[in-house]
N, CA, C and O atoms as CSV, one atom per row, in Angstrom:
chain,resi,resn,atom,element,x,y,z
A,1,UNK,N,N,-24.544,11.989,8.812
A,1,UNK,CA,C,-25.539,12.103,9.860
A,1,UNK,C,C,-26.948,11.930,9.292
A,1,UNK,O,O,-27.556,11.135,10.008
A,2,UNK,N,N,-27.860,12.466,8.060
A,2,UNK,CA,C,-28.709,12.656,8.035
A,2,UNK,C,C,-28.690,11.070,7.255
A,2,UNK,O,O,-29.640,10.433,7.711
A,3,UNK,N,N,-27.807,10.134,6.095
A,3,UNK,CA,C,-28.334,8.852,6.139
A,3,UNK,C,C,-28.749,8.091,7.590
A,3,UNK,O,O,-29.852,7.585,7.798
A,4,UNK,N,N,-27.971,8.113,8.255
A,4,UNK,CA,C,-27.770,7.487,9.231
A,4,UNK,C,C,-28.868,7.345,10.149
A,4,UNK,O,O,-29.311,6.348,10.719
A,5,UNK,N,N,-29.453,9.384,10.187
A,5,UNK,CA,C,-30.669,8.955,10.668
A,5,UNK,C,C,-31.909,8.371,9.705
A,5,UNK,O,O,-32.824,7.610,10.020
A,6,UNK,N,N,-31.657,8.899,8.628
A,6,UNK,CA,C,-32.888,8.384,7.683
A,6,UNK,C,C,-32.972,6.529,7.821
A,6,UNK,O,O,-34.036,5.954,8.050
A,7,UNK,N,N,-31.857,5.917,7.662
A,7,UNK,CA,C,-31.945,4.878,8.297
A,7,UNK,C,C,-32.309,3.896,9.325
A,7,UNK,O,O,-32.718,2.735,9.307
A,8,UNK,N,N,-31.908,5.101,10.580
A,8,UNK,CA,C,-33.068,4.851,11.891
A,8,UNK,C,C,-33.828,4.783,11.801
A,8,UNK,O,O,-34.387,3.759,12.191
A,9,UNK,N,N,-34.640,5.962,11.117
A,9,UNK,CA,C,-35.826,6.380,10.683
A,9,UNK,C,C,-36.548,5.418,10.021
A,9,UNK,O,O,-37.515,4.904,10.583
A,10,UNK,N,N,-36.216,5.089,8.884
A,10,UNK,CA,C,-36.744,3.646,8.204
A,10,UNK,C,C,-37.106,2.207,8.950
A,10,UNK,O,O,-38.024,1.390,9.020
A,11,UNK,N,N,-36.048,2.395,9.354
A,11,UNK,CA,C,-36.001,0.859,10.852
A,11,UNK,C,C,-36.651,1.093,11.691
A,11,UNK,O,O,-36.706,-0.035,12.180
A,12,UNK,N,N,-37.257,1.702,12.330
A,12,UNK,CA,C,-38.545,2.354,13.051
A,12,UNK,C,C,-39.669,1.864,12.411
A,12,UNK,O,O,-40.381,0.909,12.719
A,13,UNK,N,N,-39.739,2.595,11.529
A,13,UNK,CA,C,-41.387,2.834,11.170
A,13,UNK,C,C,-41.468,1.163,10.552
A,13,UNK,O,O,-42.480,0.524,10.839
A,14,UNK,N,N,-40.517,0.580,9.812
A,14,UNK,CA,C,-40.691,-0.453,9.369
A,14,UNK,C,C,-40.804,-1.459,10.755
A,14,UNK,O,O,-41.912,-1.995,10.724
A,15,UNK,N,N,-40.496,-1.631,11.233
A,15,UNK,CA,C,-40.553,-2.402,12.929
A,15,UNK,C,C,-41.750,-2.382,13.768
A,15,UNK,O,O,-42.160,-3.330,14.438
A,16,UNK,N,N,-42.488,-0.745,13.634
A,16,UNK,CA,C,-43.372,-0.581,14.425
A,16,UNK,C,C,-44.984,-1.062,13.310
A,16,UNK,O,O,-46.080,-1.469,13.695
A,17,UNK,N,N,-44.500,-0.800,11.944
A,17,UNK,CA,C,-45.200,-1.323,11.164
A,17,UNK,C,C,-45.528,-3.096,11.314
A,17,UNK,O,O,-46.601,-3.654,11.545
A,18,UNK,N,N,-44.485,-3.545,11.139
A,18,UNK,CA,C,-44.363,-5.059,11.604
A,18,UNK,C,C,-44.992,-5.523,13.055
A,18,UNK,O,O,-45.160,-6.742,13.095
A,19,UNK,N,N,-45.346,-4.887,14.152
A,19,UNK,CA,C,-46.314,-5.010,15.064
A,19,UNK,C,C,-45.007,-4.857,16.209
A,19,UNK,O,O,-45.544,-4.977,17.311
A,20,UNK,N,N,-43.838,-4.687,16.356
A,20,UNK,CA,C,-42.881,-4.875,17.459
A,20,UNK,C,C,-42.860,-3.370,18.036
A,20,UNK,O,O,-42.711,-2.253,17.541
A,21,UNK,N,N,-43.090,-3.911,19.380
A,21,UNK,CA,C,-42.957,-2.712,20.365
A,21,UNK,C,C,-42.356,-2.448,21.200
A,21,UNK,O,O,-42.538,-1.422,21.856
A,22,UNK,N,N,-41.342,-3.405,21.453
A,22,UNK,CA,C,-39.671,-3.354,22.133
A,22,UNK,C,C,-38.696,-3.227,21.510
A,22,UNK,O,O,-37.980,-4.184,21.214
A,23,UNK,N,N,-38.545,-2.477,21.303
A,23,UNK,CA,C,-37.180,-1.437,20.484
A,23,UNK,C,C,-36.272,-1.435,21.449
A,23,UNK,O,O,-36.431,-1.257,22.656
A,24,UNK,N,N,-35.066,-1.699,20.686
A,24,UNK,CA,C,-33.317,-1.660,21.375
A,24,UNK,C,C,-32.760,-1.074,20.049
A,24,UNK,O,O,-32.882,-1.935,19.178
A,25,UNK,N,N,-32.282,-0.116,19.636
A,25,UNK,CA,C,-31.300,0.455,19.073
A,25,UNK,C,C,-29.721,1.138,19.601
A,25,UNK,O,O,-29.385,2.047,20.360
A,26,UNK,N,N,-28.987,0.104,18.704
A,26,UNK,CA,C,-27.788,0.239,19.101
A,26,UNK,C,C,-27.309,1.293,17.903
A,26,UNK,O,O,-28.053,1.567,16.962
A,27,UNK,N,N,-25.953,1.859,18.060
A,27,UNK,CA,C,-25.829,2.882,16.802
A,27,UNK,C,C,-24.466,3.237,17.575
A,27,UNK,O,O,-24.418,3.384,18.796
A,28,UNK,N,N,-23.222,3.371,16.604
A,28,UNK,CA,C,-22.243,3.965,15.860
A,28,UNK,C,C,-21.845,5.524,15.786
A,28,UNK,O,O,-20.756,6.046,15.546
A,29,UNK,N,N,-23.163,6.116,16.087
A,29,UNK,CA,C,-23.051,7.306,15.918
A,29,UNK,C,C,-23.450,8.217,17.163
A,29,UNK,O,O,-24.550,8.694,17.442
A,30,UNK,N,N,-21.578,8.373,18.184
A,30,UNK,CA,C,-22.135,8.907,19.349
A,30,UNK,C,C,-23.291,10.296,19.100
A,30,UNK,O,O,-24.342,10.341,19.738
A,31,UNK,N,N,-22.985,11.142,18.304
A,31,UNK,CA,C,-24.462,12.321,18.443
A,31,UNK,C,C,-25.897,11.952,17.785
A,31,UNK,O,O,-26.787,12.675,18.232
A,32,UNK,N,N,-26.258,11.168,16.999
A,32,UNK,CA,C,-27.173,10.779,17.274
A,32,UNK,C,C,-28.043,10.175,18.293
A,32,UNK,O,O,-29.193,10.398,18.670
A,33,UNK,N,N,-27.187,9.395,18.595
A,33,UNK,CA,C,-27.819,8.285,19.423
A,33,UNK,C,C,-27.947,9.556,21.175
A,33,UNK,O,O,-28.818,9.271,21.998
A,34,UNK,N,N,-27.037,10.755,21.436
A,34,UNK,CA,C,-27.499,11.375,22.291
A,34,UNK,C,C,-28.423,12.405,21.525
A,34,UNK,O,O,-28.701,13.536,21.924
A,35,UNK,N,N,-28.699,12.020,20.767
A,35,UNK,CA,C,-29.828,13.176,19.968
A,35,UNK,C,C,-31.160,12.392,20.693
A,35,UNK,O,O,-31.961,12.858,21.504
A,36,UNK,N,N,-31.093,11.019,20.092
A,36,UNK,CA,C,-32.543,10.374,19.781
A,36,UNK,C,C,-33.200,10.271,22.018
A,36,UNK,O,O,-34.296,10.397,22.563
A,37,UNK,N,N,-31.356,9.912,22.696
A,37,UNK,CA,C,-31.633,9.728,24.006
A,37,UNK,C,C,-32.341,11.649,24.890
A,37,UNK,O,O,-32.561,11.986,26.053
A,38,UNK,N,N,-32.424,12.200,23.865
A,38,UNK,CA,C,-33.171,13.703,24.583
A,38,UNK,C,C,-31.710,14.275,25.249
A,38,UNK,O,O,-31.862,15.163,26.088
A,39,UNK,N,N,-30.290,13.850,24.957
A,39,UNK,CA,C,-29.366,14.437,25.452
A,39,UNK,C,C,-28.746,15.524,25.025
A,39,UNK,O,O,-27.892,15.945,25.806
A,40,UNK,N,N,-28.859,15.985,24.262
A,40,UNK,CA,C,-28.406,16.815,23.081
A,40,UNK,C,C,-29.501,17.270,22.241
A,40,UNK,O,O,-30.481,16.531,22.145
A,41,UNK,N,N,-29.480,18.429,21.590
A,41,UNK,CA,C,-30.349,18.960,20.439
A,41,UNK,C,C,-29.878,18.387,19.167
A,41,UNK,O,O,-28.734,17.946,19.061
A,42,UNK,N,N,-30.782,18.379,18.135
A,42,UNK,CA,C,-30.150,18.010,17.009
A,42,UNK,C,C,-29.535,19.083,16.160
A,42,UNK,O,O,-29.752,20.254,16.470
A,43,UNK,N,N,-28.986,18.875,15.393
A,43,UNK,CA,C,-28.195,19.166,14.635
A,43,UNK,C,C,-29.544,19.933,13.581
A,43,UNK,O,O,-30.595,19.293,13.603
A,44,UNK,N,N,-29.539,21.257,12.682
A,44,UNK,CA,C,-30.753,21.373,11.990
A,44,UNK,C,C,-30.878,20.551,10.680
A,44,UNK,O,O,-31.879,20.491,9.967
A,45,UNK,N,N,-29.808,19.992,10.506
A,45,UNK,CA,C,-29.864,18.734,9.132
A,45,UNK,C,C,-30.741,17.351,9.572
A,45,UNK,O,O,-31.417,16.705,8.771
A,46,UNK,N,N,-30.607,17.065,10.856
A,46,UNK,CA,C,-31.581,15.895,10.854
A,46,UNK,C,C,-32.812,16.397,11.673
A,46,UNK,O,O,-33.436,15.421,12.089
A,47,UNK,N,N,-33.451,17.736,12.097
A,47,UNK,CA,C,-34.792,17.833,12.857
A,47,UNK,C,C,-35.222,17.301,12.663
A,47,UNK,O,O,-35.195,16.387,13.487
A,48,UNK,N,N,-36.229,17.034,11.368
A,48,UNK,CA,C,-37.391,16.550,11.329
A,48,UNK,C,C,-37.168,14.962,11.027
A,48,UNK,O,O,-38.093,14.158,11.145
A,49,UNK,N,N,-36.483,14.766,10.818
A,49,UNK,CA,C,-35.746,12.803,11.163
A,49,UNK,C,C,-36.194,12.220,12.337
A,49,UNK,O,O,-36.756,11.140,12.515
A,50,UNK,N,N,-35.752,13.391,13.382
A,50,UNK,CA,C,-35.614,13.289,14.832
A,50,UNK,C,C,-37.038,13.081,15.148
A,50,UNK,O,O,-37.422,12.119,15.812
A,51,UNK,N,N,-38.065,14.273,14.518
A,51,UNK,CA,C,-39.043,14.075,14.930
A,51,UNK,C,C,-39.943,12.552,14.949
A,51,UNK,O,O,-40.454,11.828,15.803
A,52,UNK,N,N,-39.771,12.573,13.346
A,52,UNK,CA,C,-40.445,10.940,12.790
A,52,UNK,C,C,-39.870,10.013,14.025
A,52,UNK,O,O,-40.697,9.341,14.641
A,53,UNK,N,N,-38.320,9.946,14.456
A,53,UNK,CA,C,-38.095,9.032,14.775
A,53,UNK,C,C,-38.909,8.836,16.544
A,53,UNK,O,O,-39.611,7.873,16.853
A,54,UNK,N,N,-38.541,10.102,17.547
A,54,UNK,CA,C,-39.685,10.331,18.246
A,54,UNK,C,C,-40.924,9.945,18.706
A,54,UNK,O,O,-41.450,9.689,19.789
A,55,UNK,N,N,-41.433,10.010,16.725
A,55,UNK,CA,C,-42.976,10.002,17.205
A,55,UNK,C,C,-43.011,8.103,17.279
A,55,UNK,O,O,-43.684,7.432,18.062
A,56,UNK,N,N,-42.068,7.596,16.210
A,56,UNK,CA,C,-41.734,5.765,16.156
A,56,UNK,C,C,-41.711,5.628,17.561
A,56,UNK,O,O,-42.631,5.262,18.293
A,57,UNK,N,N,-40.706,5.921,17.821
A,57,UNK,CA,C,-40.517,5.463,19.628
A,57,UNK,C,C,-41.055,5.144,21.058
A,57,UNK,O,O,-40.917,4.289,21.933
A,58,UNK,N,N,-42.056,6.820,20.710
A,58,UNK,CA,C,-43.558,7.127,21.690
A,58,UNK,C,C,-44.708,5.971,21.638
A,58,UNK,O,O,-45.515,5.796,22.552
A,59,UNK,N,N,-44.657,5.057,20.196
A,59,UNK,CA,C,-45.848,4.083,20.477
A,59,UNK,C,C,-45.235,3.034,20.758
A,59,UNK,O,O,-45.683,2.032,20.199
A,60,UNK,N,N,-44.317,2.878,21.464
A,60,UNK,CA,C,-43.376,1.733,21.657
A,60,UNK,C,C,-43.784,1.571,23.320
A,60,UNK,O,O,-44.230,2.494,24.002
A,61,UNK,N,N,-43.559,0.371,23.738
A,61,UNK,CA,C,-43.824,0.043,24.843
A,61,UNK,C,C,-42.379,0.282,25.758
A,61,UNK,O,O,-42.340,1.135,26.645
A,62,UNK,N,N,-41.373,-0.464,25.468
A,62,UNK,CA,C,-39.899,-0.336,25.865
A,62,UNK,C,C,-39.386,-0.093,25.197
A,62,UNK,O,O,-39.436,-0.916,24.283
A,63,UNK,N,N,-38.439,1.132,24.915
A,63,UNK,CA,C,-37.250,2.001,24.150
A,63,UNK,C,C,-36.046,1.591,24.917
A,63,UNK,O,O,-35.982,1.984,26.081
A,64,UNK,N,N,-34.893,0.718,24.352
A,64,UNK,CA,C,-33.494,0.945,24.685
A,64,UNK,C,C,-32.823,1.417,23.685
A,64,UNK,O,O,-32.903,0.667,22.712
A,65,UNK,N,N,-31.918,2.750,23.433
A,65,UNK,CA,C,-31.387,3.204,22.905
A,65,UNK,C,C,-30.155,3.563,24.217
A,65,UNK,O,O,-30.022,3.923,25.387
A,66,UNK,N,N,-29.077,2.933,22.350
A,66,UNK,CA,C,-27.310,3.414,23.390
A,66,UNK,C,C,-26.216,2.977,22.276
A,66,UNK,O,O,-26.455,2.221,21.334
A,67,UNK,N,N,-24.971,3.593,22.559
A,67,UNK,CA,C,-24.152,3.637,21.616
A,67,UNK,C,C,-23.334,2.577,21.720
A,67,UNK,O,O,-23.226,1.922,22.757
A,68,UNK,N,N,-22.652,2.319,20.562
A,68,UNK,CA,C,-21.679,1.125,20.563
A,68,UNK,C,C,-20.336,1.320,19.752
A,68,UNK,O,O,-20.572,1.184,18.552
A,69,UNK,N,N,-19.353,1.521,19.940
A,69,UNK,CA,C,-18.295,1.161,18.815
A,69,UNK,C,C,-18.376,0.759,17.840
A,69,UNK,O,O,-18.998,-0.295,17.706
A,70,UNK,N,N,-17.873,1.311,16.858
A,70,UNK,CA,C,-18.061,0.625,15.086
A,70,UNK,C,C,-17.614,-0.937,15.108
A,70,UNK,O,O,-17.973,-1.766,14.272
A,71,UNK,N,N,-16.977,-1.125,15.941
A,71,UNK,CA,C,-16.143,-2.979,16.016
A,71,UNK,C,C,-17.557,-3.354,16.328
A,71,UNK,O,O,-18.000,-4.277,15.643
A,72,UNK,N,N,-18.098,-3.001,16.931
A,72,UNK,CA,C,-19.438,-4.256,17.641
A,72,UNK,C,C,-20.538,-4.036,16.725
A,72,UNK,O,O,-21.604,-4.649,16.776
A,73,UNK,N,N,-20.169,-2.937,15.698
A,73,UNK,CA,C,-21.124,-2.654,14.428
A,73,UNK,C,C,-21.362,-3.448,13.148
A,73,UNK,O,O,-22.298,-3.277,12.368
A,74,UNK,N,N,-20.384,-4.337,13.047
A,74,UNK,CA,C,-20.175,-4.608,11.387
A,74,UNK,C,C,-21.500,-5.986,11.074
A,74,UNK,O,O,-21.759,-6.442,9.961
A,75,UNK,N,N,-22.185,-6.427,12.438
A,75,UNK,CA,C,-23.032,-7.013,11.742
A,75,UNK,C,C,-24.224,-6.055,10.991
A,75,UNK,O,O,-24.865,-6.489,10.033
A,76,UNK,N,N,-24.366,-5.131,11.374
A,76,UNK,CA,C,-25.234,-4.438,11.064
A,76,UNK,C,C,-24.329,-3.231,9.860
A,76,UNK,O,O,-25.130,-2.316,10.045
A,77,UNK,N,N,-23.585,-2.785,9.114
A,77,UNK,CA,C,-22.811,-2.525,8.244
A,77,UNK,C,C,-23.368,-3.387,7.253
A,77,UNK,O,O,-23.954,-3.108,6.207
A,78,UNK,N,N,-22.960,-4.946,7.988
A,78,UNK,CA,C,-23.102,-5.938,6.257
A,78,UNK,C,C,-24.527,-5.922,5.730
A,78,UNK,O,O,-24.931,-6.080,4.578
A,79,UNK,N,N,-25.297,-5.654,7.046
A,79,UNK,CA,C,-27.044,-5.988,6.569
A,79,UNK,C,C,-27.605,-4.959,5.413
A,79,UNK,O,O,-28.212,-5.096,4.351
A,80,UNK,N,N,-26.914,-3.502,6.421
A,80,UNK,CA,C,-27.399,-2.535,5.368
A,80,UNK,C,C,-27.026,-2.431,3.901
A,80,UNK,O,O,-27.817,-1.935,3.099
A,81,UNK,N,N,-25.331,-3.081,3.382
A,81,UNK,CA,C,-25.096,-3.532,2.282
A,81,UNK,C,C,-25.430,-4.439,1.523
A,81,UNK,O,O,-25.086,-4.613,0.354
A,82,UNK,N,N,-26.487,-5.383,2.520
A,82,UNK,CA,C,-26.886,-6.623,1.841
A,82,UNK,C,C,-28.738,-5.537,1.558
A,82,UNK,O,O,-29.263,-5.685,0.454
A,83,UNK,N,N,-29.120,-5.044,2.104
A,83,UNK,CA,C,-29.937,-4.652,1.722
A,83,UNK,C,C,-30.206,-3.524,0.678
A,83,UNK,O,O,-31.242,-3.164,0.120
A,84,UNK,N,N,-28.825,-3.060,0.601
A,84,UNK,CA,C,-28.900,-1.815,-0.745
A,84,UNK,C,C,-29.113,-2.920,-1.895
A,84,UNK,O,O,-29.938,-2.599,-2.750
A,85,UNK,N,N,-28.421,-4.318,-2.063
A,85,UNK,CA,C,-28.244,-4.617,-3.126
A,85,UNK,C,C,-29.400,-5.714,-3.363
A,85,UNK,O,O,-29.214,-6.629,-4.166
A,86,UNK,N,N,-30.823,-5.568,-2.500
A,86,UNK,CA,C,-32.161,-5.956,-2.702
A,86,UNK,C,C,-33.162,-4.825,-3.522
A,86,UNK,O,O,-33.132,-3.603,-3.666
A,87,UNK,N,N,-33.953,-5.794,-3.921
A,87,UNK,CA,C,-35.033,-4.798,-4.768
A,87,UNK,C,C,-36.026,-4.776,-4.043
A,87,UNK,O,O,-36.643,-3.857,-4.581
A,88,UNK,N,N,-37.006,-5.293,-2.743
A,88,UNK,CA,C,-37.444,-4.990,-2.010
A,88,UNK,C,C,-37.163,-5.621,-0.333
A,88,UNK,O,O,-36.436,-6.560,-0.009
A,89,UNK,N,N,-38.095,-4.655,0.629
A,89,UNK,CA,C,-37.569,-5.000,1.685
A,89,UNK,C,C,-37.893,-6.210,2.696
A,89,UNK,O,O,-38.927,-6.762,3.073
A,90,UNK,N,N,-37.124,-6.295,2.841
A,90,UNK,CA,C,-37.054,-8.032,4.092
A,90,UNK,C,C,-37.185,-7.688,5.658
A,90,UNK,O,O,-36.452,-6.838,6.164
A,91,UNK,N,N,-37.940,-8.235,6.238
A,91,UNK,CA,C,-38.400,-8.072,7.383
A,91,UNK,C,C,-38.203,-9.202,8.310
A,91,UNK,O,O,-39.167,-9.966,8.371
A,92,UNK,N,N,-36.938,-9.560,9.224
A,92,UNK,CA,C,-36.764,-10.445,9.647
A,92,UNK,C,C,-37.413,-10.784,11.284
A,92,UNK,O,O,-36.785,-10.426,12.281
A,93,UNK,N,N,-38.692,-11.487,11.376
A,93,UNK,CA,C,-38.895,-11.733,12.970
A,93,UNK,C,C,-38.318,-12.696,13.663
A,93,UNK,O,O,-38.724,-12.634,14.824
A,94,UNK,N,N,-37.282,-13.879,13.453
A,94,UNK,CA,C,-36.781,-14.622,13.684
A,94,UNK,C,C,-36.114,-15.112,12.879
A,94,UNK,O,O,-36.483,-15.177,11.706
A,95,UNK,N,N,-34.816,-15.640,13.352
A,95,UNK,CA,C,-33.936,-16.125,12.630
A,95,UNK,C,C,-32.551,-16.783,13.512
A,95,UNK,O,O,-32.088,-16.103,14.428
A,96,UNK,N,N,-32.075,-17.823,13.256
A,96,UNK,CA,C,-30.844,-18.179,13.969
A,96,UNK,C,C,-29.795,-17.200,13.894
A,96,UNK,O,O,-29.637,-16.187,13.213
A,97,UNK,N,N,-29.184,-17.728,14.701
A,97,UNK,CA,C,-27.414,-16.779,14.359
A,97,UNK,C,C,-26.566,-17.071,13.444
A,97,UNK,O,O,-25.902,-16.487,12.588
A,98,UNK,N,N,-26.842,-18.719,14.043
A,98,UNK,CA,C,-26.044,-18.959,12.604
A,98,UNK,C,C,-26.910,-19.252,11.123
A,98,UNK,O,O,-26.223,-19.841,10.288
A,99,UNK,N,N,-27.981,-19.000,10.796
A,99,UNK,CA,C,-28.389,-18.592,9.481
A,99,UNK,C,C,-27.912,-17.295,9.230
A,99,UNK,O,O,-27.173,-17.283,8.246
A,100,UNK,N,N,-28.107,-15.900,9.905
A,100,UNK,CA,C,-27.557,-14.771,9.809
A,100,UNK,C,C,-26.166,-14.716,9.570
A,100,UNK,O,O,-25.660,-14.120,8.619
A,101,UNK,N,N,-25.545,-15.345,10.448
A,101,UNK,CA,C,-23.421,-15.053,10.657
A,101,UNK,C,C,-23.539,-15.929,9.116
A,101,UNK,O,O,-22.718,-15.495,8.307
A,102,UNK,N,N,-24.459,-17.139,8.544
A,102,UNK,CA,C,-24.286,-17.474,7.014
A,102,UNK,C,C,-24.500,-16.551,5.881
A,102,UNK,O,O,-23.812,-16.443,4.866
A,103,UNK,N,N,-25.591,-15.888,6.227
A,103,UNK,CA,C,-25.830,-15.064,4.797
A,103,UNK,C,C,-24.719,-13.248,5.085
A,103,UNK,O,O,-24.411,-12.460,4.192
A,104,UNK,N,N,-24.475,-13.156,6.199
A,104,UNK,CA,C,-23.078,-12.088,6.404
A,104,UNK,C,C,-22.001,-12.591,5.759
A,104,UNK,O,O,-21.355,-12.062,4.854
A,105,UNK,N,N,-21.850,-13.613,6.260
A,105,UNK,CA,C,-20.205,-13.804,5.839
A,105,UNK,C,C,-20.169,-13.999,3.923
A,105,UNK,O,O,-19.417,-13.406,3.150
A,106,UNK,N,N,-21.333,-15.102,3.555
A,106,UNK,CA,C,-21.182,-15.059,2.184
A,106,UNK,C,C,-21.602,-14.092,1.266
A,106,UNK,O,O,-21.562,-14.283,0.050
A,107,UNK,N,N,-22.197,-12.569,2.041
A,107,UNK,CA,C,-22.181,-11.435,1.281
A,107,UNK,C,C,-20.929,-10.946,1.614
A,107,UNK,O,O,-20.541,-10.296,0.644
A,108,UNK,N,N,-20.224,-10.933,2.369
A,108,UNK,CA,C,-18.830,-10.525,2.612
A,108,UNK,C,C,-17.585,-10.673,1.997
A,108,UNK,O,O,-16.568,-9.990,1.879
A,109,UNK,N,N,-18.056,-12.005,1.565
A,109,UNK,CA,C,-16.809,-12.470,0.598
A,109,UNK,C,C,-16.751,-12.005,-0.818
A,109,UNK,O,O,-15.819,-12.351,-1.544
């Protein structure tokens, strides 16, 4: 729980840093994701996660947040593995699908 949100967390601030203010977060993790939707309290291991993530959200113009099945997850699985094994971070504002479904699949293999 608490990578998971620290991860949110990161993808936030890095996003809102990057100038984007339409946020859609999808997520894997039914109690978070009713954490971040004000449905649920958090858990006291991720409060102050929650908060950061919150305060990301509030300068956002449109917030979609909602959950998804781990099957509809794995593009986002491979990214975060393709990004542990970077030395700094990549900030993508555009990009094809199929450049992306290219650099997934051949970190996959």
């Amino acid at each position: 729980m608490v990578a998971e949100a620290t991860a949110m967390r990161n993808g936030l601030r890095a996003a809102v840093k990057a100038g984007f203010t339409n946020i859609h977060i999808e997520g894997d993790n039914k109690v978070l994701i009713q954490v971040v939707q004000g449905r649920i309290q958090p858990p006291w291991e991720i409060q102050v996660l929650v908060q950061d993530i919150t305060y990301y959200l509030q300068t956002c113009t449109h917030v979609i947040v909602h959950h998804i099945f781990s099957e509809g997850n794995r593009a986002v699985d491979l990214l975060a593995k393709l990004r542990l094994s970077l030395s700094s971070t990549i900030v993508w504002t555009h990009t094809s699908y199929r450049e992306l479904g290219y650099t997934l699949v051949r970190r996959a293999v």
